[in-house]
N, C-alpha and C positions, 0 to 999 in steps of 0.2 A: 618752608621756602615761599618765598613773596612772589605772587601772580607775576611782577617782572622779571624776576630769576626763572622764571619757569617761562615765560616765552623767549628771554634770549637763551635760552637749552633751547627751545623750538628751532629759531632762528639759525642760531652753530650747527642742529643737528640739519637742517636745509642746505646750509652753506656747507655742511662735511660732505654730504651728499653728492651737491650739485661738482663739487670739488674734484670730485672724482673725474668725470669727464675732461676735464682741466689737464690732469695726470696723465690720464691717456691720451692727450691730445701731445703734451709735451714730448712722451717716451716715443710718442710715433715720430713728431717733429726732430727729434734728435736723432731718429733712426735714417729719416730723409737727410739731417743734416750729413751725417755719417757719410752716405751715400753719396752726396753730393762732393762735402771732403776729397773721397776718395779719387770721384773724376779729377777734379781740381789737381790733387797732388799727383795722383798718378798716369790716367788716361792723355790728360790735359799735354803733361810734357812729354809724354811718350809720345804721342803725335806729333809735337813740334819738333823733337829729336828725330823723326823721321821722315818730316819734311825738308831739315836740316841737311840729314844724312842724301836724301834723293836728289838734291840739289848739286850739295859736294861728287854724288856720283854721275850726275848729267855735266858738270864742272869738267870732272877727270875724265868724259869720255869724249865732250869737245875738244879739248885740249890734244888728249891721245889722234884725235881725228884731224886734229889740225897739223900735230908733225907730223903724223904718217903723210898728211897730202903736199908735205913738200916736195917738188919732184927736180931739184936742182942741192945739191952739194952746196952751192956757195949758199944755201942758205942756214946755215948749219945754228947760226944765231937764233935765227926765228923759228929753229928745232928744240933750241935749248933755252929757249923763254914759254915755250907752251908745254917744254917737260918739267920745267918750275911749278908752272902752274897746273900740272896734272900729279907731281909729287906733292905740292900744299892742299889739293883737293882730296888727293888720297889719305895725306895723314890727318885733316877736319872729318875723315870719315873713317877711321880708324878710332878718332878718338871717342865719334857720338857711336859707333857699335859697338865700342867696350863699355860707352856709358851706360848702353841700354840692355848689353848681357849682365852686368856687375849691378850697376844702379852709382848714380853720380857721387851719392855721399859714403861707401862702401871701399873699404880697405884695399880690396881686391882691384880696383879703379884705381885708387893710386898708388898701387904697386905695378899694374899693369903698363906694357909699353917701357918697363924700366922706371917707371915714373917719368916719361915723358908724355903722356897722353894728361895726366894731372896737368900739366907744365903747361901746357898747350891749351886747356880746358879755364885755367886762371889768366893767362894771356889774352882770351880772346873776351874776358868780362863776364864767363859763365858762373863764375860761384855767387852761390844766393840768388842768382836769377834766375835758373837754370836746375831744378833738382829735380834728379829723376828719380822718382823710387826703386827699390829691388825687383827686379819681373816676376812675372809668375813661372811657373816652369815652362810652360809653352812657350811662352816670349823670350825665355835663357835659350829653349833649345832652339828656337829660332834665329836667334841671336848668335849662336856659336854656329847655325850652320852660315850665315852671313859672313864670318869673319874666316871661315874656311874657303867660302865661294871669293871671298875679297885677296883672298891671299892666292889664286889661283889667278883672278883677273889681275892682280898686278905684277906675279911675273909672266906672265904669257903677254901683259902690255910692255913691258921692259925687253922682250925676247921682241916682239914685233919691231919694237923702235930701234934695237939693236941692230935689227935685217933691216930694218930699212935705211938707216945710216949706212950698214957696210953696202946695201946695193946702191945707192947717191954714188959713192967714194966707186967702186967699182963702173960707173955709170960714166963718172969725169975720167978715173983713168982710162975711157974708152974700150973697156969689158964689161959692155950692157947686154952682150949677148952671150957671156962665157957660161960655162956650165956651171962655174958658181956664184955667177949675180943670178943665174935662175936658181939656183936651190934657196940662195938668200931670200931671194923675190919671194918662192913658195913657201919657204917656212916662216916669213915675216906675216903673211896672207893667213896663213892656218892661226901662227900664236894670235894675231888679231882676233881670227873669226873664234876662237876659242876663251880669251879674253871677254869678247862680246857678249860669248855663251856666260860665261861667268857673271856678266853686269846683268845679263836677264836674270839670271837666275836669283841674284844679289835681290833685284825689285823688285819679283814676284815674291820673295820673305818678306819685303819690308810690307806690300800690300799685304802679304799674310796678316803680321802683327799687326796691320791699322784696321784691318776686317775684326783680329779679335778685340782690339781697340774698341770700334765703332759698336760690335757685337756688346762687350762690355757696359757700352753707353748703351746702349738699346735699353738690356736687361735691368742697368738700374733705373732707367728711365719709367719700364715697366716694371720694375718694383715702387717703386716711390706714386707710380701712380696707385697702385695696389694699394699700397699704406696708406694715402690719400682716401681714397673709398672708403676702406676698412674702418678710417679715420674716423670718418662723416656715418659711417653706418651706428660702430660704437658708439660716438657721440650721442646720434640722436637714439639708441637704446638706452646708453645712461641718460640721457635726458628725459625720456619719460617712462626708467625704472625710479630715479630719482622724483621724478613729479609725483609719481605716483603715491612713491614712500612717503616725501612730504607730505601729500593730501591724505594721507592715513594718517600720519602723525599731528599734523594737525586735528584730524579730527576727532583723532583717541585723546588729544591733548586738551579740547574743545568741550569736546564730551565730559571730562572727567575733571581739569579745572576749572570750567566754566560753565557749561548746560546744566551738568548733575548737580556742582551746589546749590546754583542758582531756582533751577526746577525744585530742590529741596527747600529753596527758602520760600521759595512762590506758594508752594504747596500746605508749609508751614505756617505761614500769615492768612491762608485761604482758609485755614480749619481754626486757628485763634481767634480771627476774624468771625467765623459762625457760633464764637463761643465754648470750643476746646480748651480750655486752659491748665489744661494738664500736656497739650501737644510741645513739642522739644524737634528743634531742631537737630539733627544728627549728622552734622560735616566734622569730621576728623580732621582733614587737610588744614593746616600752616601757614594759610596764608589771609590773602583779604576776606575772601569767603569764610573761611573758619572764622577770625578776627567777628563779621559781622554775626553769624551764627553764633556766638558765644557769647556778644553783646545785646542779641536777641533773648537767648538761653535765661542771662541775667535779669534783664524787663520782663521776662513772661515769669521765673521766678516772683520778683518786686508785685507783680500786678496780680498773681495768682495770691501771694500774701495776703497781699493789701486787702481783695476781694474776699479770700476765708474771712480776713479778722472784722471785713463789713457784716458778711454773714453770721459773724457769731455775733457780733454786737445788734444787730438788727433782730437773732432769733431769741438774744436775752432780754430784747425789750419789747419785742413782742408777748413772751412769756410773763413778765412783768405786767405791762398792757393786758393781758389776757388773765392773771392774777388780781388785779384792780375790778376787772368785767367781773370776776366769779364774784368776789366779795360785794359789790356792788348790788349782782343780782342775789346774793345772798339776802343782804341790809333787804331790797325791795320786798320780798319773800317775807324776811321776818316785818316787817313793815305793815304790809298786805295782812299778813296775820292777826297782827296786834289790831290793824283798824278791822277787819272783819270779828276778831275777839269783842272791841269794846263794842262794834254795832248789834252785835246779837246780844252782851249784858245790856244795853239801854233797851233795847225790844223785849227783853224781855222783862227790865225793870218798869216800863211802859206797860205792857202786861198786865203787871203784880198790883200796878196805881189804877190801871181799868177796872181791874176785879171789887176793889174796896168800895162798898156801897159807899152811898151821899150820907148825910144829916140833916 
């Protein structure tokens, strides 16, 4: 494997690494996003469905308050335009507490009412803008006991408004003080104050479900910060469990594709250099380093040759040269002999001519 293939593996193994913290960053992000979703789809309209609701029921108890404070008969008109508009306030809130016990896209919603709360619900522009998801069970049982308390407040406002129209009427035929424009008066008084009890009790649930609402938001508020932290802690422990790892893999990478051949070639040319030429490189690895190593391996072969066959040629001609010396100083030797032979036959033939007297 080529020293470039072997650092983009570095590189990939950095980037696999470093990747991870990416991952965890994402599943947490999606976990926030989740979270967030959820206010969105569900908290979100629940609120406004119950601001809706409190509204229609502030709506329907002006209204209530305003015929009961007619106090003449002949106005019997402007009795029966503020009971218009305390039966339209009533059934806009009949239709958003079935929304919010059922949930607006829920079968049970539009069966409910007969299917006139559906009827009413697409009338007024709600569908697709308006969707409340299924409650929880709190907010169903809260929800049913609303629609219980609502069905109480609105006949005990219909019983009210009943007394009090017949005590009007008995008022004009001039039996305002008969024993039964008082019992009218009284029982119109009680179904009120009894009705009233019922609209308390209606907006202390609704406050219920926006406390668990709000509680709702709270908690995933303090979740999502959680996950945030959590986020940030992970992150920077994968960040330098991953640094770290890189910095070992690098350096084992470092080490073992690059210092070690390297050190091995350095080392290599430091001892052939002083004249080792039987030293040999030993890199195994595949790549540029082995490559140069094996192209080393070869020249030191080549130059260890070359060097033997100067040595043999140089110790054969030495041998030769020193062949030539012996025989040389042999010639001299015999040389030396022959002239020391004939100098002692002429001494001594000199000799032999001394001895022989004159004539």
């Amino acid at each position: 494997m080529k020293l470039r293939s072997k650092l983009f593996l570095v590189l990939a193994f950095i980037i696999f690494v470093s990747s991870a913290a990416v991952v965890v960053g994402y599943f947490n992000m999606s976990r926030i996003a989740e979270s967030s979703k959820e206010v969105i789809e569900h908290d979100v309209p629940v609120t406004r469905a119950i601001k809706i609701s409190l509204t229609e029921l502030l709506s329907s108890e002006i209204a209530l308050e305003s015929a009961l404070g007619a106090d003449d008969f002949l106005q019997l008109e402007e009795i029966r335009a503020n009971e218009i508009k305390f039966e339209h306030a009533n059934l806009l809130f009949s239709v958003f507490i079935n929304a919010l016990a059922w949930g607006s896209e829920t079968d049970a919603f539009a069966k409910s009412g007969g299917g006139l709360n559906i009827e009413e619900w697409k009338r007024e522009g709600l569908t697709g803008n308006l969707i409340i998801k299924a409650p929880t069970p709190e907010e169903a049982q809260l929800a049913g006991a609303i629609d219980i308390y609502f069905g109480g407040y609105v006949n005990n406002a219909y019983a009210a408004l009943a007394n009090h129209k017949k005590l009007l009427r008995l008022r004009a035929e001039g039996k305002a003080g008969s024993p039964e424009a008082t019992a009218a008066e009284l029982a119109g008084n009680s179904s009120k104050n009894q009705a009233l009890h019922y609209a308390s009790l209606i907006s202390e649930n609704l406050d219920r479900i926006v406390e668990l609402t709000n509680a709702n938001v709270v908690q995933m508020a303090a979740d999502i910060d959680a996950v945030q932290k959590r986020t940030r802690a992970v992150s920077i422990y994968i960040f330098l469990i991953s640094s770290l790892i890189s910095l070992a893999a690098i350096y084992i990478f470092m080490k073992s594709a690059i210092i070690g051949p390297l050190g091995e070639l350095v080392k290599t040319l430091k001892w052939f250099g002083s004249g080792d030429l039987t030293i040999r490189a030993h890199i195994k690895q595949k790549d540029e380093f082995g490559y140069l190593a094996g192209a080393f391996n070869k020249m030191a072969d080549d130059i260890q040759g070359t060097y033997s066959g100067m040595q043999l040629r140089t110790k054969q001609q030495n041998q030769d040269l020193q062949d030539k010396i012996d025989m040389l100083k042999r010639e001299k030797e015999s040389l030396e002999q022959s002239v020391k032979d004939m100098t002692r036959t002429i001494a001594e033939q000199k000799a032999e001519i001394l001895k022989i007297p004159s004539k």
